[in-house]
C-alpha angles and dihedrals in degrees: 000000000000108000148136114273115229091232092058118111102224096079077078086079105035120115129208138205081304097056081231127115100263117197089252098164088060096054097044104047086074112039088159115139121002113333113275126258073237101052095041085050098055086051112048131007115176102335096324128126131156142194090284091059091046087052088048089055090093098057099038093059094043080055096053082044091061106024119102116266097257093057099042097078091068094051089049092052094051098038084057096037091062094044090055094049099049088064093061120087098249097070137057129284102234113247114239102268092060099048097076096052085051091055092051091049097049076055093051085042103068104050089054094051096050089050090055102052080046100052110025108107115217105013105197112200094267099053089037084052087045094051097045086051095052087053090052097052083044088054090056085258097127094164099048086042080063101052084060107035084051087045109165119160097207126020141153127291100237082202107053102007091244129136115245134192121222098254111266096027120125108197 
């Protein structure tokens, strides 16, 4: 697989969810377990990613490939979260030699969601959500993959300041 090299130094000048340099070389030399609330944290803040999160994708996902059933889920999620970011106005077009390692990674992506979905005991709605998103970024769907990967049942009408209910849902 195309990727960055953790040696490379390039990661020097990568930013992550922050726009700020992360120490990216450091979280992803151990992707044993879940993904950290650090590691989640240099990659993506409140919608934000970066060129730095793009260039982690690789690692991430051979993390969720060898990473026990009951943590994959979590690698999945982030690894879609940040391919479906990357395709909103606020962040970064990746440069062209990342472009290639992000299509490969939108190909990884969509085997391990579907095993997931497959072999996860006991999907509750947000990991489901989660899941289907992940198959949608995978698909090349990057806003319905949102809409799934964002699932809220209920939420605020930016219009009138009202809760509202997703049509259907009894909660």
């Amino acid at each position: 697989m195309n990727r960055l090299e953790l040696n490379d130094p390039r990661w020097a000048e990568l930013h992550g969810g922050y726009r700020t340099p992360e120490h990216f070389t450091e979280l992803l030399r151990d992707l044993s377990g879940a993904p950290t609330p650090e590691l989640w944290d240099a990659l993506h803040h409140q919608g934000d990613v970066d060129l730095g999160s793009y260039a982690s994708l690789p690692y991430l996902l051979d993390a969720a490939e060898n990473a026990e059933p009951e943590d994959r889920t979590d690698w999945i999620l982030l690894s879609a979260l940040i391919l479906a970011l990357r395709h909103t106005e606020r962040n970064p077009e990746p440069p062209t030699w990342l472009s290639e390692q992000l299509a490969e990674s939108e190909t990884r992506l969509l085997p391990l969601a579907l095993s997931a979905l497959t072999v996860t005991d006991d999907l509750d709605e947000d990991t489901l959500a989660g899941l289907l998103g992940a198959v949608a970024v995978a698909r090349g769907q990057a806003p319905l993959g949102r809409v799934f990967l964002d699932w809220q049942p209920e939420g605020i009408c930016e219009a009138c300041g009202e809760t509202v209910t997703v049509a259907g849902y009894d909660a």
